[in-house]
N, C-alpha and C positions, 0 to 999 in steps of 0.2 A: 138901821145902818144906811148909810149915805157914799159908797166907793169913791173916795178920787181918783181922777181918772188921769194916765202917767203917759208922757208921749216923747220920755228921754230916758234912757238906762238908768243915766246918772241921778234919775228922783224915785228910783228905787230904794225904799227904806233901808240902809246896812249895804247900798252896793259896793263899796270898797271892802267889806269883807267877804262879800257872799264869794265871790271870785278872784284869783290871783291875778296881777295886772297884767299877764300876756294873755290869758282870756277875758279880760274886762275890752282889751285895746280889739282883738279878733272881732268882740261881737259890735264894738261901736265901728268898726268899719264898715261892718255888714250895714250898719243902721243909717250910717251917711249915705246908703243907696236906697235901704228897702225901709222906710220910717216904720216905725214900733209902737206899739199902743196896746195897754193894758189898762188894770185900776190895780187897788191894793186887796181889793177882795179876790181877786182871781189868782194873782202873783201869792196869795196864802195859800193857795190848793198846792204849792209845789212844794218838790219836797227836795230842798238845796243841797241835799248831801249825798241827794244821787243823778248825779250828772247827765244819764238817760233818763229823767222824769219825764212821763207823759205829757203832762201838763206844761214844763216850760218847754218838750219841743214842740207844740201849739204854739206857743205866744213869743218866745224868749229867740232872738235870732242866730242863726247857725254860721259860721264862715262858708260850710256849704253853698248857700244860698249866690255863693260868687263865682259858683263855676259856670262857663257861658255855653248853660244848654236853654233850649224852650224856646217857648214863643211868647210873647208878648197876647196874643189872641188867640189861645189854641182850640178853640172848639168856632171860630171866623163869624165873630158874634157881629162884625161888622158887616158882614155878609147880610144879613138878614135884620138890618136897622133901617129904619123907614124914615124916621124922622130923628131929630137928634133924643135920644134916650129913650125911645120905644123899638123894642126886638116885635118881629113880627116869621116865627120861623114856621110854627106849625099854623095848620087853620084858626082850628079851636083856642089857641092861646096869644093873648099878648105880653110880653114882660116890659117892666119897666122900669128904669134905673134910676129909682124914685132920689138916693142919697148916695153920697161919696165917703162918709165917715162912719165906721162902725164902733162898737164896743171895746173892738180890739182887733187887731191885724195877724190873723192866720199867719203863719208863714208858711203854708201851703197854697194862699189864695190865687185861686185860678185870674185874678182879676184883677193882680197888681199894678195893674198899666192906669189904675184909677185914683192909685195914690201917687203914682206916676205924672201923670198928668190930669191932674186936680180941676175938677169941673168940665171938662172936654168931653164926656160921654152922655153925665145923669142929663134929664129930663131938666133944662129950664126953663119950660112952659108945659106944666102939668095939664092946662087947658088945654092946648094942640093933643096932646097923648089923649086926652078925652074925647075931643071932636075925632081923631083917626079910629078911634074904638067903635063909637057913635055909629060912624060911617060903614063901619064894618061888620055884618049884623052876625058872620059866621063866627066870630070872639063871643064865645062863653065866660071862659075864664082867664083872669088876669094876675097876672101874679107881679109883686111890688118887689122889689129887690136893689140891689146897691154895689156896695156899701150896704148900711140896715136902716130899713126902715124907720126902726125901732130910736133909733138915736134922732130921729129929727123932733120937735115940739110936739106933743098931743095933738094940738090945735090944727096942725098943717097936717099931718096922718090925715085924720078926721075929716081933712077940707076933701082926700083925694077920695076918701073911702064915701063919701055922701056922693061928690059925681060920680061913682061908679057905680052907686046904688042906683040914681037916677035911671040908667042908662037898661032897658028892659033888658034884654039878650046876653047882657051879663050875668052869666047863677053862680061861680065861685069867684069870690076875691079870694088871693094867698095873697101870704107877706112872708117875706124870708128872711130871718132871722137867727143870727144866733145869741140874743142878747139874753134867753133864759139862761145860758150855761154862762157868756163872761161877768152879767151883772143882773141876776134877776131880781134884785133890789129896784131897777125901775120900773117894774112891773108892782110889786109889789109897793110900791111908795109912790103908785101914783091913781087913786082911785079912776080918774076921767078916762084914763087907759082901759082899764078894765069895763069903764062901761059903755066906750067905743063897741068895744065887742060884743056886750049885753044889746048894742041899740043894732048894731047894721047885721051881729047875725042871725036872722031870724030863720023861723022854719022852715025855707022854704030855698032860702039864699044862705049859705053857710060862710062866714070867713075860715082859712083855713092857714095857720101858723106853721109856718114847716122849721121846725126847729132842725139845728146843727151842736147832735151831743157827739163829742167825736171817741169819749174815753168816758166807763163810767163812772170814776175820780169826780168828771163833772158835774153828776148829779147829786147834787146836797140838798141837806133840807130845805135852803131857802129856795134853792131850784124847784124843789117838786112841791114845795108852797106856792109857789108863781104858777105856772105849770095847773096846779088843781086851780085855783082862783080863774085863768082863762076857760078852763074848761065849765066850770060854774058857770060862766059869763057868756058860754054858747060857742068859743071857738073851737074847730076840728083842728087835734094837732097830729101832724106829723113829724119824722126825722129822717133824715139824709144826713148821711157820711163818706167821706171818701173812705178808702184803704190805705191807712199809710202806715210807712214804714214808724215804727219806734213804737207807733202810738195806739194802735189796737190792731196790728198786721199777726196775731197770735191766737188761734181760735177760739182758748180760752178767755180772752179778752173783749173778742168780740161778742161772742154768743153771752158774757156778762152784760153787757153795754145792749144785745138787743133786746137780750129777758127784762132787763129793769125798764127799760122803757114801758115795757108788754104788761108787767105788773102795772103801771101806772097811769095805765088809758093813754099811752102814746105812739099809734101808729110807726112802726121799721116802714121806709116808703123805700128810699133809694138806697144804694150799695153804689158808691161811684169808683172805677179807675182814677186813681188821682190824675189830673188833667198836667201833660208836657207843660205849664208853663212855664217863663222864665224861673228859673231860682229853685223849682220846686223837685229837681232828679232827687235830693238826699232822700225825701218822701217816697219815693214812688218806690209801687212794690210790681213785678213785671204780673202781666196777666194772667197767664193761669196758674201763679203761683198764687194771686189773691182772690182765681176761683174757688182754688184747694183750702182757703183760708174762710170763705163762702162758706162753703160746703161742708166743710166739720165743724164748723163755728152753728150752723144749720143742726145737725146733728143732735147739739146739748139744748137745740129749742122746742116749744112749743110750735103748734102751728102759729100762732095769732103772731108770734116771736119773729118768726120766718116769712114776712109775708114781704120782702124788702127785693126787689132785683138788684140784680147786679149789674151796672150800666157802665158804658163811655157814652158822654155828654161830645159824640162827633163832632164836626160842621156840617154832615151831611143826614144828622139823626141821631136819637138815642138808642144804641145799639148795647141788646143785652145779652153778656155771654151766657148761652145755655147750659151746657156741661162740653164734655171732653170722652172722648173714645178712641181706640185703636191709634194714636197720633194725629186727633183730627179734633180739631176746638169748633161747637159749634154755636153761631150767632143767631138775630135775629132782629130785625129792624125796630124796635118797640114802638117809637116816631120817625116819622122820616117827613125832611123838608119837601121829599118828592112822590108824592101819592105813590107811582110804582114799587117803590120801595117797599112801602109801608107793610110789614108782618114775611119780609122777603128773609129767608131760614140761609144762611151761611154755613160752609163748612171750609176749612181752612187745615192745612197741613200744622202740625205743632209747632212754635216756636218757643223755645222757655224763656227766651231773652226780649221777646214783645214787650213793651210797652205800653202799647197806642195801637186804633184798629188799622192806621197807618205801615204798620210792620208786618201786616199780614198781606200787605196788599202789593206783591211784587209784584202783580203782572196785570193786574186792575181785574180778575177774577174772583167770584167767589168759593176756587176750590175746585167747583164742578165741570168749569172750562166755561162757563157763560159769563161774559164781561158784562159790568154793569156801571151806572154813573155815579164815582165817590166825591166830586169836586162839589165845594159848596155853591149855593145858586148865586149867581150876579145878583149887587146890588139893587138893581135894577128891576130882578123878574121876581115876578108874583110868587106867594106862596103857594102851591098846590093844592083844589080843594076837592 
């Protein structure tokens, strides 16, 4: 199978009947802002005759999406860009915004401001992002991201995965993707892909795929045929998902979605807060209600199931909520752009209507009465080492 890949409602097979034309006219308004992008292979996972499907509120746009909350940058990714399309926030890591086009367009993506304004972030000098690496001997690991990777040519992937080989002091390349769940047909229909992976990961230096399954709906056979074939071929996979509302915010859904991974050699890495940005309130489920969602969703797993934190992707860190006691939610710095930070335990009076670790922060304390610095670092200053 070969997916066409669809970047207008209206070339949806059957869209005049799939929906009545006051919801056909709601979602193409939404579209004239937030552009859409799918194939026909993914648009088959839905199930058009129930209105709350998983899968099309992943891909398919909401009126939602037009109500004016968020931000544009909610975790201040420009905060910590060095050069154009290289993040440099923790020591250890560089990211890179290798590509501007995915598979298919979330409509929870934290990072709409890229289809927004189209080319203005990624990397267009993969060489500079190499040299700043180069230069920088505390970057171990690099993680490639977008947009996906995955969508640019083999050929140019491959060009960036071999300078990064080069480069000693690099030992994990990631790529982040979620093109095994929207089309893992080009994985599977492209053998030079697969043996990218057989060549740069070796014993010693691992590449590491961090899949994005966000519903286990997602996981089909040709999925976990793609999926095995990487892992044949040397790559470590993991998955990251947000919590969101519709779409696995149900414990039974989750804890389905992290066993099947666990059955299938696929690393649970992250559990994220769905990130404020623009478009994305409909999603978002408040915090410690999608701790509570964690945590019993936790319960029907295994350990290997459960090995996933629960994160807000800050501007000042990735801060993981721990649990909750007597009225007191408690954190804990997992990275922090500010070495002091780094492993610093929060305790915070409850709020059910939180959000963001923003909302916890009336009085710039952590709880305990010691104020600490939550502002993300100027462009300007170094990362912390």
């Amino acid at each position: 199978m070969k997916p066409r890949f669809i970047n207008r409602l209206n070339q949806i097979e059957g869209w005049e009947s799939l929906l009545s034309d006051a919801e056909r006219e709601k979602l193409e308004r939404v579209e004239r802002i937030f552009p859409f992008r799918s194939n026909d292979y993914y648009l088959s996972l839905i199930d058009w005759e129930d209105r709350g499907d998983p899968i099309r509120r992943i891909v398919l746009p909401d009126p939602q999406e037009l109500e004016n909350t968020g931000r544009l940058d909610p975790s201040s990714e420009r905060s910590y860009t060095r050069l154009p399309g290289l993040q440099h926030k923790y020591p250890q890591t560089a990211l890179v915004l290798f590509s501007d086009t995915c598979g298919g367009i979330c409509r929870f993506c934290f990072r709409k401001r890229l289809f927004l304004q189209r080319g203005k972030e990624v990397a267009p000098d993969i060489g500079a992002c190499i040299a700043y690496i180069r230069a920088h001997p505390e970057i171990t690991d690099v993680l490639l991201s977008g947009g996906d990777p995955l969508m640019l040519p083999t050929g140019e992937l491959e060009r960036a995965v071999c300078m990064l080989r080069e480069i000693e002091h690099v030992q994990i390349i990631r790529i982040g993707s979620k093109i095994p769940a929207y089309n893992p047909y080009r994985i599977l229909n492209d053998p030079e892909l697969i043996e990218l992976f057989r060549k740069y990961s070796s014993r010693e230096k691992k590449i590491y795929l961090m899949t994005q399954f966000n519903h286990p709906r997602e996981l089909t056979g040709a999925a976990i045929r793609a999926l095995d074939e990487l892992q044949r071929a040397g790559a470590m996979l993991m998955n990251q998902t947000p919590i969101l509302a519709g779409i696995n915010d149900a414990p039974e859904t989750l804890a389905e979605l992290l066993r099947s991974l666990s059955f299938i050699g696929v690393a649970p890495y992250y559990l994220f807060q769905c990130r404020p940005a623009i478009g994305n309130r409909s999603f978002t489920v408040p915090v410690e209600r999608s701790l509570q969602i964690v945590q019993e969703a936790f319960r029907m797993c295994s350990g290997l199931a459960k090995r996933a934190r629960f994160v807000m992707s800050h501007a000042t860190g990735k801060i993981e909520v721990v649990g909750s006691m007597d009225e007191r939610v408690f954190m804990r710095y997992h990275q922090a752009a500010r070495s002091r930070n780094l492993g610093r335990l929060m305790a915070f009076s409850s709020n059910p209507d939180a959000i963001w670790f923003d909302d916890y922060l009336e009085s710039g304390t952590d709880g305990a009465g010691d104020s600490f610095e939550y502002r993300p670092m100027a462009s300007g200053e170094e990362a912390a080492i």
